[in-house]
PQR file with spaces between the fields and no chain letter, atoms N, CA, C, O and H, PARSE charges and radii, in Angstrom:
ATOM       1  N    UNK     1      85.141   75.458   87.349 -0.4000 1.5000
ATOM       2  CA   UNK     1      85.985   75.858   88.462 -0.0000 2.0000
ATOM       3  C    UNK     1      85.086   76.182   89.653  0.5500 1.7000
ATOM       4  O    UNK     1      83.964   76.623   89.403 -0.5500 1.4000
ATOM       5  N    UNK     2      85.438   76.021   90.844 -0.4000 1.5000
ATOM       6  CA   UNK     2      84.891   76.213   92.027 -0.0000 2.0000
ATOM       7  C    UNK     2      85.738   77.240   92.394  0.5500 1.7000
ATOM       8  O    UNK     2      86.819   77.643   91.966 -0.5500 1.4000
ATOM       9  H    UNK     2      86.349   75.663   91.047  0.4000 1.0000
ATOM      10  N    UNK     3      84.707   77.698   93.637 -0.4000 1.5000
ATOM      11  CA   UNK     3      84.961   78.918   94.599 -0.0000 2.0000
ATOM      12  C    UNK     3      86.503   78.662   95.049  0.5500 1.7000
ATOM      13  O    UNK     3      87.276   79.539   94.666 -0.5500 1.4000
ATOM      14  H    UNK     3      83.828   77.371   93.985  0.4000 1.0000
ATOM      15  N    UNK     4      87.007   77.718   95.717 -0.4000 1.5000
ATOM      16  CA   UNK     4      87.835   77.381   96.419 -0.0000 2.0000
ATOM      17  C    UNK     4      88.753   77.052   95.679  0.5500 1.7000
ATOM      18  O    UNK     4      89.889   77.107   96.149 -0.5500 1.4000
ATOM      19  H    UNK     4      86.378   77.005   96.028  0.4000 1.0000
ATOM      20  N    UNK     5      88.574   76.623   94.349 -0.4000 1.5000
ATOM      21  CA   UNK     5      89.853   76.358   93.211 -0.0000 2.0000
ATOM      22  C    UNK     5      90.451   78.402   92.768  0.5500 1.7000
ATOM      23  O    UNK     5      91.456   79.035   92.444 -0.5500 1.4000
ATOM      24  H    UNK     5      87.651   76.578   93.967  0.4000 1.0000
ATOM      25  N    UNK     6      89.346   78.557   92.998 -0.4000 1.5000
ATOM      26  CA   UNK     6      89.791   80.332   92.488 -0.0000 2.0000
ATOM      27  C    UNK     6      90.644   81.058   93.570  0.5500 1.7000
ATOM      28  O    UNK     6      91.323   82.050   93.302 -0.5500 1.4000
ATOM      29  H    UNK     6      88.530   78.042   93.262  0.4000 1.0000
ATOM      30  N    UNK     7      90.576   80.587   94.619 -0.4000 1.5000
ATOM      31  CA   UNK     7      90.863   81.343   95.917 -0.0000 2.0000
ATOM      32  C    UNK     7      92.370   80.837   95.529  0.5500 1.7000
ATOM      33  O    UNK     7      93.178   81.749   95.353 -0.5500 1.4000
ATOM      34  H    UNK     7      90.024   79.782   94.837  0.4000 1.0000
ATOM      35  N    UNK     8      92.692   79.941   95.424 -0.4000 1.5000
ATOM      36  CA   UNK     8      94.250   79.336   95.716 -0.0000 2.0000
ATOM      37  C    UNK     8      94.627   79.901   93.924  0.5500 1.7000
ATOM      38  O    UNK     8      95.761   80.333   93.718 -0.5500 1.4000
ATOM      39  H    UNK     8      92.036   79.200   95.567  0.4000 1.0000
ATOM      40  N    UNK     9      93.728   79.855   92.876 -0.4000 1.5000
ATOM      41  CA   UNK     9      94.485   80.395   91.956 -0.0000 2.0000
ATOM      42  C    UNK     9      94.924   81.536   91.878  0.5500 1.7000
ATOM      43  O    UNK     9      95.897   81.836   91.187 -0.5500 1.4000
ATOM      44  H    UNK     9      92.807   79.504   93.043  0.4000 1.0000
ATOM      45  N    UNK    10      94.144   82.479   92.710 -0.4000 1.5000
ATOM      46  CA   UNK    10      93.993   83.958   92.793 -0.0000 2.0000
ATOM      47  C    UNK    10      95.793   84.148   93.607  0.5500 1.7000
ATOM      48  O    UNK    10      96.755   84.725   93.101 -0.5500 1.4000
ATOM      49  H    UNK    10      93.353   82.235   93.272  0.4000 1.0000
ATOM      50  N    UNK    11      95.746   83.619   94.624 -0.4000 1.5000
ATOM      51  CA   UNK    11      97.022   83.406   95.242 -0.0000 2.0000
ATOM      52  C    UNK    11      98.213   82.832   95.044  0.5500 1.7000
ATOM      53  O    UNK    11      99.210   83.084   95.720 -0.5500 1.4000
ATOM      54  H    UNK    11      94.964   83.150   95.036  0.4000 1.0000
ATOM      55  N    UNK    12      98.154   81.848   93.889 -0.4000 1.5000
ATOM      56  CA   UNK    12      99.208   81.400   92.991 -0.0000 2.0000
ATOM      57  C    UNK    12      99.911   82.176   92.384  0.5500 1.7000
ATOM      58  O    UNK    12     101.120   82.385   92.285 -0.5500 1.4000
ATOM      59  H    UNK    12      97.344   81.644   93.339  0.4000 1.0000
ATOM      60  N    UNK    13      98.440   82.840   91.733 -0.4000 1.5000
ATOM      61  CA   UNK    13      99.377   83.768   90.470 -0.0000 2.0000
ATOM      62  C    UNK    13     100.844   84.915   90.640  0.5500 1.7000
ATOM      63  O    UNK    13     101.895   85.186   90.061 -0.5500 1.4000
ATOM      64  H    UNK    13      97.458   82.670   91.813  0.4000 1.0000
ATOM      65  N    UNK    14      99.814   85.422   92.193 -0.4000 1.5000
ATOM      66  CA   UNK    14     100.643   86.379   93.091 -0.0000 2.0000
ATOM      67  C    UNK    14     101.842   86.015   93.542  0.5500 1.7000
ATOM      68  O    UNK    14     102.637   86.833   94.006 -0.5500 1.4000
ATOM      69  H    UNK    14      98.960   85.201   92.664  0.4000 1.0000
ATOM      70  N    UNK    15     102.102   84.637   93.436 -0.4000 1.5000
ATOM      71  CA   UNK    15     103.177   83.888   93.833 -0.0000 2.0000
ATOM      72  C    UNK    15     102.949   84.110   95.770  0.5500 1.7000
ATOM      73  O    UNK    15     103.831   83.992   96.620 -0.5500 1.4000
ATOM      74  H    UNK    15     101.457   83.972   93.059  0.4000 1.0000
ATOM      75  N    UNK    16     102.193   84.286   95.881 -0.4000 1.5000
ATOM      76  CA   UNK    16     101.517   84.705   97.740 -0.0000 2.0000
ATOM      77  C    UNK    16     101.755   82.909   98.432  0.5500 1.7000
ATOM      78  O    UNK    16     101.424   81.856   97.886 -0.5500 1.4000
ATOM      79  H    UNK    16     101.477   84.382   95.190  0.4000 1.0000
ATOM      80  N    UNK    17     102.373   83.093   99.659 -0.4000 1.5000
ATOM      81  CA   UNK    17     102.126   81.678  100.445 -0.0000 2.0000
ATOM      82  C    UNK    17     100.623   81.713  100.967  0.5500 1.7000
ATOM      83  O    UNK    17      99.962   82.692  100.618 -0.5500 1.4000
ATOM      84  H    UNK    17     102.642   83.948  100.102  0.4000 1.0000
ATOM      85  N    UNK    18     100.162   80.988  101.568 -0.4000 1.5000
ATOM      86  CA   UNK    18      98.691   80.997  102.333 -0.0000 2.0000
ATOM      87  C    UNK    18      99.242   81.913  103.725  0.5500 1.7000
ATOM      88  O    UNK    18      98.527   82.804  104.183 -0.5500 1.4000
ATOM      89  H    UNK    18     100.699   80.194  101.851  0.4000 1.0000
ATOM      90  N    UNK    19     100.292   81.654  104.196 -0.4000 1.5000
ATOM      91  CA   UNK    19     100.472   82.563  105.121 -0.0000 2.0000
ATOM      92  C    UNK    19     101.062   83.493  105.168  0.5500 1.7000
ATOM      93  O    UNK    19     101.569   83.474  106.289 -0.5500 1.4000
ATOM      94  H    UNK    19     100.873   80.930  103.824  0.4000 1.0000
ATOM      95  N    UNK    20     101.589   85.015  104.299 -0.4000 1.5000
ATOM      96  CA   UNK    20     101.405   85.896  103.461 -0.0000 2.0000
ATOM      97  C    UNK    20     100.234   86.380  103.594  0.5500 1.7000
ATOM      98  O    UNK    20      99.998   87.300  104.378 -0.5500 1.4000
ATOM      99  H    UNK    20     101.177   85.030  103.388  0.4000 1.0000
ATOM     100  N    UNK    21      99.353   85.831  102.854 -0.4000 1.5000
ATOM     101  CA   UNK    21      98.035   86.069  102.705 -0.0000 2.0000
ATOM     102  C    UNK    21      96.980   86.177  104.266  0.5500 1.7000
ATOM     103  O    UNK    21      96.480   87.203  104.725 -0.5500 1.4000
ATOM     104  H    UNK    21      99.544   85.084  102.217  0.4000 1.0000
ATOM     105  N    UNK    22      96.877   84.721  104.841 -0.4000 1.5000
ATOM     106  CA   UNK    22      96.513   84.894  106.320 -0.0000 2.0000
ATOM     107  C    UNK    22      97.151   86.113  106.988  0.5500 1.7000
ATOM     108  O    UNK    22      96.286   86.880  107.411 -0.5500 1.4000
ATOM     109  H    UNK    22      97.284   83.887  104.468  0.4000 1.0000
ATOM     110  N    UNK    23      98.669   86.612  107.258 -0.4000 1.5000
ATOM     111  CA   UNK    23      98.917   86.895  107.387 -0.0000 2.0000
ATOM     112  C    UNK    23      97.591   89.108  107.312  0.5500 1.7000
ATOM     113  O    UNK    23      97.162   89.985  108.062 -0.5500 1.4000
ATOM     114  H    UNK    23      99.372   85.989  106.915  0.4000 1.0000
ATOM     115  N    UNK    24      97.638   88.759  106.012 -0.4000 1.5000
ATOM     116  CA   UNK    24      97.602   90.334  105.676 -0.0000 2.0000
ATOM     117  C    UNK    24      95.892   90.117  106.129  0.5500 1.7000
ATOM     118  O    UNK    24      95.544   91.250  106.460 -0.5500 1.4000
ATOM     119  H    UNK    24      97.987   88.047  105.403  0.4000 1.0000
ATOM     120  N    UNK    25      95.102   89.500  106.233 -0.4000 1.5000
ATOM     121  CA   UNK    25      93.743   89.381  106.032 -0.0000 2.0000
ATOM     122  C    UNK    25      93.640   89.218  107.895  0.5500 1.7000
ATOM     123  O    UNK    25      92.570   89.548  108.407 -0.5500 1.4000
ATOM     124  H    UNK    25      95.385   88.579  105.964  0.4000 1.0000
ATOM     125  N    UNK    26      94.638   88.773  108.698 -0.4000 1.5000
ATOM     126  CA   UNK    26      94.803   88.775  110.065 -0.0000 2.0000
ATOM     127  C    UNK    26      94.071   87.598  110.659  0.5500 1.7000
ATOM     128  O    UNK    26      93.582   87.762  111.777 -0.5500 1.4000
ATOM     129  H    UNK    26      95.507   88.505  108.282  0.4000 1.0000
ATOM     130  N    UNK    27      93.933   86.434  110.060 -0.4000 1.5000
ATOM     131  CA   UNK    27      93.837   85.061  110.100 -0.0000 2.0000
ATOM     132  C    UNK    27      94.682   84.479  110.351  0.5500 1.7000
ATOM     133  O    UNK    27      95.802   84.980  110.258 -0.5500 1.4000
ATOM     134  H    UNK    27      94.331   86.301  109.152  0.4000 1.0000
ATOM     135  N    UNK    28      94.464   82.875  110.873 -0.4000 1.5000
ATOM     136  CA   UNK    28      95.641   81.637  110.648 -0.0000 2.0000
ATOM     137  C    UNK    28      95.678   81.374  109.741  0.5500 1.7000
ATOM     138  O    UNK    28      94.753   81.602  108.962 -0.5500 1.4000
ATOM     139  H    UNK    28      93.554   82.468  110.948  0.4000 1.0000
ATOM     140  N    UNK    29      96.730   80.788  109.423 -0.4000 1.5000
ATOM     141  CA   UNK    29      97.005   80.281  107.928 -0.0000 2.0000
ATOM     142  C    UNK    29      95.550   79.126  107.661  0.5500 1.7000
ATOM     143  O    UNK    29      94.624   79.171  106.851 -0.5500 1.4000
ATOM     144  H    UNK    29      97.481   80.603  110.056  0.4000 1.0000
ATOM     145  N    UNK    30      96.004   77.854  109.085 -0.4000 1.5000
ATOM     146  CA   UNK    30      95.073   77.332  108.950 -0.0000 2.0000
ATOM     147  C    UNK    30      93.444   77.246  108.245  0.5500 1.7000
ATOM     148  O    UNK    30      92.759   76.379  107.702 -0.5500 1.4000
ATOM     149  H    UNK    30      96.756   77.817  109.743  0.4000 1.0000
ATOM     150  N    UNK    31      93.301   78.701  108.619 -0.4000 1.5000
ATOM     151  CA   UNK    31      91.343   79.292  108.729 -0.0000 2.0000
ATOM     152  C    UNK    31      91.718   79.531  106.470  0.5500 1.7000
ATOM     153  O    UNK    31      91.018   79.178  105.521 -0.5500 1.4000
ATOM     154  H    UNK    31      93.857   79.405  109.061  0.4000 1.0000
ATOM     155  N    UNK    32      92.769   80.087  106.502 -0.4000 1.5000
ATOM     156  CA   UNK    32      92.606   80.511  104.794 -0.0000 2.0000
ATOM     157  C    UNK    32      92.905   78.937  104.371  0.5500 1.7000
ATOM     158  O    UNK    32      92.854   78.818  103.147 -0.5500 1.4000
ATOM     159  H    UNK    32      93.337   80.374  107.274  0.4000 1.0000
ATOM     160  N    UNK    33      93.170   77.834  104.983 -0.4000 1.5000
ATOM     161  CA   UNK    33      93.394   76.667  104.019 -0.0000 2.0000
ATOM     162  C    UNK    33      92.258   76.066  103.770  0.5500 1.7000
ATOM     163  O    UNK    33      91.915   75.548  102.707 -0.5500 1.4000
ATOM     164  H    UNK    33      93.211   77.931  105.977  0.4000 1.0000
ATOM     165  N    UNK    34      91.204   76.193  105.542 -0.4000 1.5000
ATOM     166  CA   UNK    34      89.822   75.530  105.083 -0.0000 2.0000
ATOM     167  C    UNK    34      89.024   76.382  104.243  0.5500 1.7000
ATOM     168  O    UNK    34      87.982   75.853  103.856 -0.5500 1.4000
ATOM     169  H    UNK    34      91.482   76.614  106.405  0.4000 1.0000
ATOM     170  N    UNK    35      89.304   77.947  103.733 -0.4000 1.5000
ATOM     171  CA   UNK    35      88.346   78.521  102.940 -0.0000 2.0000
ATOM     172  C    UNK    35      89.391   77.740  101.123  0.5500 1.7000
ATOM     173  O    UNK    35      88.710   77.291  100.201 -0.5500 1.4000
ATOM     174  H    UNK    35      90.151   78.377  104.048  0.4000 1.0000
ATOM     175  N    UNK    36      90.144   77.753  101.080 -0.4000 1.5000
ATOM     176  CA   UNK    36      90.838   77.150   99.629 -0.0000 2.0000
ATOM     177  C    UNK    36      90.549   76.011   99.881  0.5500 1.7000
ATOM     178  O    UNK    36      90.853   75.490   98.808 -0.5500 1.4000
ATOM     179  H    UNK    36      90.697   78.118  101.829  0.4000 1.0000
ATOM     180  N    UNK    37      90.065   74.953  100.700 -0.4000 1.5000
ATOM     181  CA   UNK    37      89.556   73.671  100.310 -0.0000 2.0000
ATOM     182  C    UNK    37      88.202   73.394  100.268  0.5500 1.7000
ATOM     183  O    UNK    37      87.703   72.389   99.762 -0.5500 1.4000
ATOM     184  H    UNK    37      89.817   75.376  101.571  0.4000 1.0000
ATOM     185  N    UNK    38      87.359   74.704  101.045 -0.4000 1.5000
ATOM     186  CA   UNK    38      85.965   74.647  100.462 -0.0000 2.0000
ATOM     187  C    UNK    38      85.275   74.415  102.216  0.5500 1.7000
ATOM     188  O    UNK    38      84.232   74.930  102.620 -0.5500 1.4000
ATOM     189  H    UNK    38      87.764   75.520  101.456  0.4000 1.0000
ATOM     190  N    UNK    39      85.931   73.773  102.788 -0.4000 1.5000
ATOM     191  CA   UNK    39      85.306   73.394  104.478 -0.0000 2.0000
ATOM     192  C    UNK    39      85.020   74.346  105.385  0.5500 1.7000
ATOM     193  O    UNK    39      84.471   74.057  106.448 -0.5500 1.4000
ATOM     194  H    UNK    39      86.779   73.355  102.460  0.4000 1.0000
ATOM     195  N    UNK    40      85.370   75.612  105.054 -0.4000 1.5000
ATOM     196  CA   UNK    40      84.707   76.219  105.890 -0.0000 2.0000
ATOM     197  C    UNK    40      83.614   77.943  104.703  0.5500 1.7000
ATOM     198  O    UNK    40      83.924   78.496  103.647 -0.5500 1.4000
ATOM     199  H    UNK    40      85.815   75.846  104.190  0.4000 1.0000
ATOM     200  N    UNK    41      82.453   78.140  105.626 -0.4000 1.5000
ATOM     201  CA   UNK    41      82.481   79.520  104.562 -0.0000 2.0000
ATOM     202  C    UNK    41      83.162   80.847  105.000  0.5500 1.7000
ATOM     203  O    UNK    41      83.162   81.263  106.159 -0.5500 1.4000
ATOM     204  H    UNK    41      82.201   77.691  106.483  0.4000 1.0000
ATOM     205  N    UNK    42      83.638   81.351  104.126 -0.4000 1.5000
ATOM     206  CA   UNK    42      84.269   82.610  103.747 -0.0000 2.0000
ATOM     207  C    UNK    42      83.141   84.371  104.223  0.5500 1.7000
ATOM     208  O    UNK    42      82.200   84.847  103.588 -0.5500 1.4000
ATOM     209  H    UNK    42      83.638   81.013  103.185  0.4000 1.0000
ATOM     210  N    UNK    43      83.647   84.766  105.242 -0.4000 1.5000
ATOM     211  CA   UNK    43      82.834   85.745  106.069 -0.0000 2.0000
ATOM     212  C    UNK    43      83.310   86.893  105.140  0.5500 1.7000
ATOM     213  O    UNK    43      84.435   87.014  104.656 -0.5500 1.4000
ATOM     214  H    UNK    43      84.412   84.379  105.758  0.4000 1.0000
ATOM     215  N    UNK    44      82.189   87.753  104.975 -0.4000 1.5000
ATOM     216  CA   UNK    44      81.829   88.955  103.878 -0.0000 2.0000
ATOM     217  C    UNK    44      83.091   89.919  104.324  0.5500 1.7000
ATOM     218  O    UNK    44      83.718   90.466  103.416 -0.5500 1.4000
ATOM     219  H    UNK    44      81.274   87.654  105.368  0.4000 1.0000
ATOM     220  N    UNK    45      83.423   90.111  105.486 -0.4000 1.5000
ATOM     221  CA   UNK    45      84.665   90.701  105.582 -0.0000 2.0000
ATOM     222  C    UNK    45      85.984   90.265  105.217  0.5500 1.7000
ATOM     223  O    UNK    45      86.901   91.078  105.336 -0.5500 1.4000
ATOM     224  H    UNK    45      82.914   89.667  106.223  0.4000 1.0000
ATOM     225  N    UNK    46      86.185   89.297  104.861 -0.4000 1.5000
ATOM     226  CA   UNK    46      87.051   88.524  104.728 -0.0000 2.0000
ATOM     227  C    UNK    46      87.260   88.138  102.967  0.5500 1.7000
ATOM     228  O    UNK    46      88.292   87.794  102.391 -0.5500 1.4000
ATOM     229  H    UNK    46      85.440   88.636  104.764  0.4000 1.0000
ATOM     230  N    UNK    47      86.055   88.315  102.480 -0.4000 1.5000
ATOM     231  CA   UNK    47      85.527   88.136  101.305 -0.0000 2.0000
ATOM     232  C    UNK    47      86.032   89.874  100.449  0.5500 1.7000
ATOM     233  O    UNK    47      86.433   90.171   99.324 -0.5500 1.4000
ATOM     234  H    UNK    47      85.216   88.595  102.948  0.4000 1.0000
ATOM     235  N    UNK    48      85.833   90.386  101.275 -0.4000 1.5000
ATOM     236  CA   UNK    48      85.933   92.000  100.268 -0.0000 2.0000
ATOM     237  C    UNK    48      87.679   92.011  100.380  0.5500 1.7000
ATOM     238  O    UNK    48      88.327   92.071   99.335 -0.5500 1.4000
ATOM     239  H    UNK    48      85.507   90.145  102.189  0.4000 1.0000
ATOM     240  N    UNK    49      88.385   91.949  101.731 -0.4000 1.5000
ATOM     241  CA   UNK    49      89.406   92.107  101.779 -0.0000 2.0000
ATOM     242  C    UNK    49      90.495   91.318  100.888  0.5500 1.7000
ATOM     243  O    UNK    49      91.625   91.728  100.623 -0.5500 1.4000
ATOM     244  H    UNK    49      87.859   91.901  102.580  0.4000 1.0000
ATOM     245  N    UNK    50      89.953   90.178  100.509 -0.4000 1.5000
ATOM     246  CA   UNK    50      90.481   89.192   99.236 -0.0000 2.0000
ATOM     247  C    UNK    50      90.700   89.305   98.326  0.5500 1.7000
ATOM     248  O    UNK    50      91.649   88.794   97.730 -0.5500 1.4000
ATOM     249  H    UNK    50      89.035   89.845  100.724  0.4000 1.0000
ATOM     250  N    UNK    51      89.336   90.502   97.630 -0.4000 1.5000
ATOM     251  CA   UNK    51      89.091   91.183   96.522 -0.0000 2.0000
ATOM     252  C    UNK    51      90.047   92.183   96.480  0.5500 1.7000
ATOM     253  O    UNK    51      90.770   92.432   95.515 -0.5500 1.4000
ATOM     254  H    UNK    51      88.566   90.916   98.114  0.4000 1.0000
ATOM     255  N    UNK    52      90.027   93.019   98.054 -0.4000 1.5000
ATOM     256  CA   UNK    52      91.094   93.877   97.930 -0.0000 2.0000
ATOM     257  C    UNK    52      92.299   94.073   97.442  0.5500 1.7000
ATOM     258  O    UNK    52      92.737   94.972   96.725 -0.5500 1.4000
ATOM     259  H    UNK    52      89.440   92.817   98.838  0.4000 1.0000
ATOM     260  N    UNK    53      92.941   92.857   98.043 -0.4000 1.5000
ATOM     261  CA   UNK    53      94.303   91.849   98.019 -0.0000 2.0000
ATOM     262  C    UNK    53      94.745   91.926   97.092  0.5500 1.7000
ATOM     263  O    UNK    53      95.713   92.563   96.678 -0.5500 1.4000
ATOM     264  H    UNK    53      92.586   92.127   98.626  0.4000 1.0000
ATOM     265  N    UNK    54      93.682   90.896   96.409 -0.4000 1.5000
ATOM     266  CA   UNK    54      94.148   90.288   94.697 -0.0000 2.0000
ATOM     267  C    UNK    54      93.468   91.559   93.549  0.5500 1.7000
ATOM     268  O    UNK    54      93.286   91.248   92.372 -0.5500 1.4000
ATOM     269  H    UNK    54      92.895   90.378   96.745  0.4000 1.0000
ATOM     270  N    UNK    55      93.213   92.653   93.940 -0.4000 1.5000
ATOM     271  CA   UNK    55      92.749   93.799   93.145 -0.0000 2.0000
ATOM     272  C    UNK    55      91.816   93.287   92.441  0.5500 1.7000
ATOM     273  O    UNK    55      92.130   93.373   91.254 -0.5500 1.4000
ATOM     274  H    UNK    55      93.361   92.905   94.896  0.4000 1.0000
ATOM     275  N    UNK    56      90.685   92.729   92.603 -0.4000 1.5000
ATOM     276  CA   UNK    56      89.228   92.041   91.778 -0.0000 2.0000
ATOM     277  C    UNK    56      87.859   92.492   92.608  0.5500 1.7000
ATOM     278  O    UNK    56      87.777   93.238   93.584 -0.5500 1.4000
ATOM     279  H    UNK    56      90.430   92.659   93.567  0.4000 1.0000
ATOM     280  N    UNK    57      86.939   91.869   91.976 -0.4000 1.5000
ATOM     281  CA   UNK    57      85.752   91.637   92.553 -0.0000 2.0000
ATOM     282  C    UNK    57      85.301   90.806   93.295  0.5500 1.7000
ATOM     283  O    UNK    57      85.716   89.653   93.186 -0.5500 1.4000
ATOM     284  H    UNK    57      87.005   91.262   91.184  0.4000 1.0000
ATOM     285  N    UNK    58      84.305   91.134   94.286 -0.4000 1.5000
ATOM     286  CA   UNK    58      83.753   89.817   94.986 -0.0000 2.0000
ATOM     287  C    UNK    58      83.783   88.870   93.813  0.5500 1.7000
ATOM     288  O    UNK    58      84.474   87.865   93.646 -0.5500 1.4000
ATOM     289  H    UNK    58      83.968   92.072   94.374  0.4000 1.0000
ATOM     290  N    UNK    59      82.720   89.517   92.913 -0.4000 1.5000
ATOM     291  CA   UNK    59      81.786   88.952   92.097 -0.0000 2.0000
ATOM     292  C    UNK    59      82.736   87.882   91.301  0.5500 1.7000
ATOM     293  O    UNK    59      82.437   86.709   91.073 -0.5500 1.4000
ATOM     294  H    UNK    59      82.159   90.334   93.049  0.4000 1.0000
ATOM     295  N    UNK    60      84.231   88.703   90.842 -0.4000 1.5000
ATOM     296  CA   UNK    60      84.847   87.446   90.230 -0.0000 2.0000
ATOM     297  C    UNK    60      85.550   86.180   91.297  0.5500 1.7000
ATOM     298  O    UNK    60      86.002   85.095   90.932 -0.5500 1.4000
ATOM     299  H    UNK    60      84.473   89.655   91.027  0.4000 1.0000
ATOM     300  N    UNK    61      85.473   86.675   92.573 -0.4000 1.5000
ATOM     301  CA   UNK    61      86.185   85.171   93.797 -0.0000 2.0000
ATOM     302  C    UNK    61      84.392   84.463   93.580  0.5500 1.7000
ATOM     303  O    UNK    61      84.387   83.236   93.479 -0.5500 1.4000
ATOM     304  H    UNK    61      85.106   87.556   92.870  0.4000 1.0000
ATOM     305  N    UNK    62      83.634   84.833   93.543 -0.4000 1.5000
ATOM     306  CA   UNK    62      82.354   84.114   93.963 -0.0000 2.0000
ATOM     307  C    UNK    62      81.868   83.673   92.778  0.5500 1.7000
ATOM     308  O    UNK    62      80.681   83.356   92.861 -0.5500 1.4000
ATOM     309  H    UNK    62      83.638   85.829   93.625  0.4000 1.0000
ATOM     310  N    UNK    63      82.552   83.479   91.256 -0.4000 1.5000
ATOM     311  CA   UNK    63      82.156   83.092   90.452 -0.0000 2.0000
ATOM     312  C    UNK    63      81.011   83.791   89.827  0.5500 1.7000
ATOM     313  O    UNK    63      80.771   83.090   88.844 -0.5500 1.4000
ATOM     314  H    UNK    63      83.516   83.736   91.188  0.4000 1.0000
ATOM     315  N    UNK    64      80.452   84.440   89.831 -0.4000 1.5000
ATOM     316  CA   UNK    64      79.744   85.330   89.128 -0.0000 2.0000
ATOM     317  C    UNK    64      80.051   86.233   87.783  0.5500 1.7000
ATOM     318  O    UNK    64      79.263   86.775   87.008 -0.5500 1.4000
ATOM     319  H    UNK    64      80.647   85.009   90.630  0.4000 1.0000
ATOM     320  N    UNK    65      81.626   86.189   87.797 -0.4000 1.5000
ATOM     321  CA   UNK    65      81.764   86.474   86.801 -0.0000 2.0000
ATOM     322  C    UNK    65      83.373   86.235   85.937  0.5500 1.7000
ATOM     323  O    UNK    65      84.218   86.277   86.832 -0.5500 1.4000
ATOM     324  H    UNK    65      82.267   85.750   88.426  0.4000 1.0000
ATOM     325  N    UNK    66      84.041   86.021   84.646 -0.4000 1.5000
ATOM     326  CA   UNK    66      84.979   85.812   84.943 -0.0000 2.0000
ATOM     327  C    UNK    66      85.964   86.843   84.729  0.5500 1.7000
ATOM     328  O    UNK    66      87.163   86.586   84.832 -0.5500 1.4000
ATOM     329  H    UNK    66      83.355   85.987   83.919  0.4000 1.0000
ATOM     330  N    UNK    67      85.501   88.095   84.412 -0.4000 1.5000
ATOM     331  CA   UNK    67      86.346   89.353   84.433 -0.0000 2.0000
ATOM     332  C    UNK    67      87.144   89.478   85.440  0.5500 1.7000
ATOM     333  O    UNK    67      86.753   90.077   86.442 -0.5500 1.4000
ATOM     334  H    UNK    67      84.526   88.304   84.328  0.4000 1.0000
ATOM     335  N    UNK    68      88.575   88.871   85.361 -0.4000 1.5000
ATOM     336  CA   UNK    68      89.297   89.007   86.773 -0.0000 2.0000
ATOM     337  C    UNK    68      89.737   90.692   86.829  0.5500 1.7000
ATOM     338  O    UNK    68      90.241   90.741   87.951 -0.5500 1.4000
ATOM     339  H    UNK    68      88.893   88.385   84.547  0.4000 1.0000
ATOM     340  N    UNK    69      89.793   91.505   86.501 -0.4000 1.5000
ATOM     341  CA   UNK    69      90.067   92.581   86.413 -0.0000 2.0000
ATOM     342  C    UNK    69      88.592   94.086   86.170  0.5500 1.7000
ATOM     343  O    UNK    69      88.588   95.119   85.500 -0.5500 1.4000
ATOM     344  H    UNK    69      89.383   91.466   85.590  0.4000 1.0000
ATOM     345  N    UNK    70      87.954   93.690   86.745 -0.4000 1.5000
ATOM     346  CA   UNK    70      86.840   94.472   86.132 -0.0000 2.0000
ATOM     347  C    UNK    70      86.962   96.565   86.338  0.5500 1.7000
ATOM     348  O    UNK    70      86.198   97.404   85.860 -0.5500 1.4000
ATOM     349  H    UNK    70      87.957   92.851   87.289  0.4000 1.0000
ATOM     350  N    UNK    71      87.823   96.713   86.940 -0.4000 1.5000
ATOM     351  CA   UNK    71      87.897   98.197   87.654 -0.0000 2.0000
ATOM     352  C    UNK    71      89.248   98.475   87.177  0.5500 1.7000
ATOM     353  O    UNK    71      90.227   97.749   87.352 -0.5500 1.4000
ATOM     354  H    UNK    71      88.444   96.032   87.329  0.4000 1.0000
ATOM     355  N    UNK    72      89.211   99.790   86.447 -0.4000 1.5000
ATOM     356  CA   UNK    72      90.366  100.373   85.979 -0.0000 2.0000
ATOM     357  C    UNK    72      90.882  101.478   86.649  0.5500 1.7000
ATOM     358  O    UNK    72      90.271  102.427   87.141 -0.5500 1.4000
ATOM     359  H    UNK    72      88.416  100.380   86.305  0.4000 1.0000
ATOM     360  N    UNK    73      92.247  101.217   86.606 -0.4000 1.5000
ATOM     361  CA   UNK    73      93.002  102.148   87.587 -0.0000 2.0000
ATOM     362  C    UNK    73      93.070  103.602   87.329  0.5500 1.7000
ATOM     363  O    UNK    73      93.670  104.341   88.110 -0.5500 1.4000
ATOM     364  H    UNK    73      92.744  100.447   86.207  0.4000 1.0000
């Protein structure tokens, strides 16, 4: 799996549109479609707030790890 396959799964699951999501992260939809197709890179602010979003880790959007849940409530 790639970076950009995780981003749109991460947002699937949520049942989230891309613009929902743009929306909450204060983007165009557009800018979140080129980070889910891989064409553009994904800015560290933008990157934590994702994590935020989808309640995960950088580490699991950036593939580093696959604990999608690593932090207990």
């Amino acid at each position: 799996m790639e970076l950009q396959n995780r981003l749109k799964d991460l947002r699937e699951d949520e049942d989230k549109s891309q613009t929902e999501v743009a929306n909450y992260l204060s983007i165009h939809q557009t800018t979140l479609s080129k980070y889910e197709k891989g064409t553009t890179d994904i800015p560290t602010s933008i990157l934590c707030k994702l994590a935020d979003y989808y309640r995960t880790s950088t580490d699991y959007i950036l593939m580093r790890t696959y604990e999608k849940r690593p932090y207990k409530k």
